[in-house]
N, C-alpha and C positions, 0 to 999 in steps of 0.2 A: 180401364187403362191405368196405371199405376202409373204416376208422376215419381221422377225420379227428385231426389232433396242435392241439392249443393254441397260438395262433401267436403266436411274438416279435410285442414291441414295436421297431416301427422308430426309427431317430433321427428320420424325418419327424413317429412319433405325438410322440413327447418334447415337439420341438419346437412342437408345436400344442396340447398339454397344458400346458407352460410358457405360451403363450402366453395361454390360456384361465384359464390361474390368476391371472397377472399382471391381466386383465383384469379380473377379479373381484375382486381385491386393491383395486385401483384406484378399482372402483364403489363399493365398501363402505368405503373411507379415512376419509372422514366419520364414519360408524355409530363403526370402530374407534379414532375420538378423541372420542365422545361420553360423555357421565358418566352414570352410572347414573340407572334410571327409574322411578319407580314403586314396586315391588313389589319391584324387586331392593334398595332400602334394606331393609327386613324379610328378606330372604334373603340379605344378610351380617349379618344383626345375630344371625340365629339360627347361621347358620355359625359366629360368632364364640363363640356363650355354648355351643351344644350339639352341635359337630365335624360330624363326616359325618351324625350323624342327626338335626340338627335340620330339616332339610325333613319331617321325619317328623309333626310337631308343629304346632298351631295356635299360635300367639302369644297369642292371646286364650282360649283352654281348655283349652290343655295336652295334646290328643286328636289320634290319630293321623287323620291325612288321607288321606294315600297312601301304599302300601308300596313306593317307587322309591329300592330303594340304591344301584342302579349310578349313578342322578343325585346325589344325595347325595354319592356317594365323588367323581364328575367335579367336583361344585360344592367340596367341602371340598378337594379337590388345587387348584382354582383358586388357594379361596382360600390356600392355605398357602402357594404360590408368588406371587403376585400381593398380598395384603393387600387394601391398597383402593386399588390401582391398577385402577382401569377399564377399560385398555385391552386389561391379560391377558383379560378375562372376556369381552371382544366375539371377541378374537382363538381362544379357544376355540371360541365359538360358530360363527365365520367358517369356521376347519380342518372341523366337522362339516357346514357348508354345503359346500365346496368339494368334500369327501367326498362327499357326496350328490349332488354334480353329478357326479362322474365316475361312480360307480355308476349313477346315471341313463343314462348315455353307453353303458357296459358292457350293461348289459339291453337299449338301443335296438341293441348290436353283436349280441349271442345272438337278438335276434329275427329282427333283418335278415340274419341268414344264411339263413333259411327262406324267404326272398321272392326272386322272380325279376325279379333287380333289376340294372343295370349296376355293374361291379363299381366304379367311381368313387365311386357313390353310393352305395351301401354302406358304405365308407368314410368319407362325409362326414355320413353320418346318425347316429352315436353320438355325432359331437364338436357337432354341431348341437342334439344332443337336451341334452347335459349342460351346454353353452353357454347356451342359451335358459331351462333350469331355476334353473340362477348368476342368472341374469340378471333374473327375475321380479320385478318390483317388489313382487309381496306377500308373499315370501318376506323382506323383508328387516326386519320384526317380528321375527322368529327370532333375527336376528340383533344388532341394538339391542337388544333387550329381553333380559336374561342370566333372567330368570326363566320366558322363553318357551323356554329351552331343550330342554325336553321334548319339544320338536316336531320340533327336528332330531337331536337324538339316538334318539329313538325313530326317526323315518325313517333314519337310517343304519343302523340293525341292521335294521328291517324290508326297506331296498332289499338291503341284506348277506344277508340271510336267500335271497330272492327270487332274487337274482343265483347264488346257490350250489345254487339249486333248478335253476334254469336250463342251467347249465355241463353237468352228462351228459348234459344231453337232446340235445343238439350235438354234446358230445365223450364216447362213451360208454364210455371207454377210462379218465375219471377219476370216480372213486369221489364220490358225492356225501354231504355231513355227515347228521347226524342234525338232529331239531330243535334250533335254537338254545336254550340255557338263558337267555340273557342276557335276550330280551325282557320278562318280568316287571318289571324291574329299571328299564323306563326310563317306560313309559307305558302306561295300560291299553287306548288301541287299538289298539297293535300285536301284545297279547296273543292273538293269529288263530293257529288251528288249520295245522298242516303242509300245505301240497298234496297232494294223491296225484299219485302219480307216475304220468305217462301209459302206454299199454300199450305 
């Protein structure tokens, strides 16, 4: 059985990854000059009086709500770099969409290796899939909204999660993780049970 090896990135993918980012940069320019919304005034004011664990805490009874430190520590480094500049806290949120789209991309390559498919198209189906996911107009709540952030951080460790489940089943020459610790830490639906590993 000939193992297949993990294949280089080309300067072509570079180039169309650069491209796809810029693009996304550009959609979202708007979002990352817009000022805080909502709920994100309450969610610096608690950053401010009670550090990394005040997401922890209701403002109005003092009782814990959700147990998400990893967001907590993400929101308090925002803010300790950032203050109350708005635009760090979108541009956070944007890096975890953009992540999400290329992991998207990544999953749509490990699948499409299994399809008897031209090899053109193959090709053009991860940066398509991660392209279009960037691009969704409903996704981009996530993004404006810095208190909506639980969505795409929790999707980037669950797509992280996924994609690394993925990788041996393709290339079975690399050792695949354990479950991830980290999902606790960001949102309770991505809190999901390991896959079993196929036969």
């Amino acid at each position: 059985m000939k193992i297949k090896s993990f294949p280089k990135i080309s300067f072509y993918s570079i180039i169309l990854i650069v491209i796809i980012a810029l693009t996304g940069f550009i959609a979202y320019s708007n979002i990352l000059n817009s000022f805080f919304l909502s709920d994100d005034f309450v969610l610096i004011a608690l950053l401010s009086k009670l550090g990394p664990f005040g997401l922890w805490f209701n403002q109005q009874h003092g009782q814990s709500l959700f147990f998400r430190p990893l967001l907590g520590l993400i929101s308090f480094l925002d803010y300790k770099i950032w203050g109350l500049n708005h635009f760090g806290y979108h541009l956070t949120n944007f890096g975890f969409h953009l992540a999400n789209s290329f992991l998207v991309g990544s999953i749509a390559f490990l699948f499409s290796l299994n399809l008897r498919l031209d090899l053109k198209l193959k090709r053009f189906i991860p940066y398509f899939a991660g392209f279009i996911f960037l691009l969704l107009p409903s996704h981009s709540e996530a993004v404006s909204w810095i208190s909506a952030r639980t969505d795409v951080i929790a999707t980037f460790f669950a797509l992280l999660s996924f994609s690394i489940y993925l990788i041996p089943i393709n290339y079975p020459n690399l050792t695949p993780s354990s479950s991830p610790p980290y999902q606790p830490g960001t949102k309770t639906p991505s809190n999901s049970p390991p896959l079993p590993r196929g036969g």
